[in-house]
SEVEXGU-205773 format. One record per residue (C-alpha): residue in one letter; z negated, y negated, x. Coordinates in steps of 0.02 Angstrom, whole numbers, plus 50000, padded with zeros to 5 digits. Example, Ala and Ser with C-alpha at 12.3 -4.5 7.8 and 13.67 -1.06 7.14 Angstrom:
2
A496105022550615;S496435005350684;
END
This chain:
80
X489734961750271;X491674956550225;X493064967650140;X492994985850158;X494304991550051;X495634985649957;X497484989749873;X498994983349842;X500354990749751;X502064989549846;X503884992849794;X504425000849982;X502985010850044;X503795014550194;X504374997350247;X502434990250194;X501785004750301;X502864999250451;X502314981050427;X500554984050427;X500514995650574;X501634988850674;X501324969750652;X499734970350610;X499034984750709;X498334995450584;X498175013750588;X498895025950456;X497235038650430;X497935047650266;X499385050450147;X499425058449986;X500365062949808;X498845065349693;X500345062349542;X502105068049533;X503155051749613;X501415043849685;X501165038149844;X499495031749925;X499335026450105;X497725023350184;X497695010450341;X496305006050439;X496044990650548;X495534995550725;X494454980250741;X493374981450580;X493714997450520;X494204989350366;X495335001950248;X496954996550143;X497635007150033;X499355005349991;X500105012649828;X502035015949774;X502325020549604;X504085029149598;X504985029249407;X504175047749365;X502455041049411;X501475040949248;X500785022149314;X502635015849353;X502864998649247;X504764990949286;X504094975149247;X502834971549381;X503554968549531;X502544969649736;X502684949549698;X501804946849529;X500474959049595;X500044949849771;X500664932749746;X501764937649891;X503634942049926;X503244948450098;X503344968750028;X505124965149936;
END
């Protein structure tokens, strides 16, 4: 069956939302602000129809945490 959906919490939402569209060829299917100073992307993959969501917690966001960074969440600095 393989992934359907996943997240990852980034630190530029716009800069991980240009990386995954344009390098990897997803498309952005919805954006919304269900909290003051959140941001969640959904991406789909064209191919699988797999769906990432991506999620930016700005300093007003109730979930914001100044200690955890894009690269203690994904093992990753690709999002810095």
């Amino acid at each position: 069956m393989g992934l359907i959906y996943s997240a990852i919490r980034v630190r530029d939402i716009d800069k991980a939302v240009e990386f995954y569209t344009k390098l990897l060829g997803m498309k952005e299917i919805e954006r919304m602000s269900p909290i003051p100073d959140e941001i969640a992307v959904v991406l789909q993959s064209p191919d699988t129809k797999n769906k990432l969501r991506l999620m930016y917690f700005g300093k007003k966001c109730k979930w914001y945490n100044a200690k955890l960074s894009a690269q203690s969440l994904t093992g990753s600095s690709v999002m810095q």
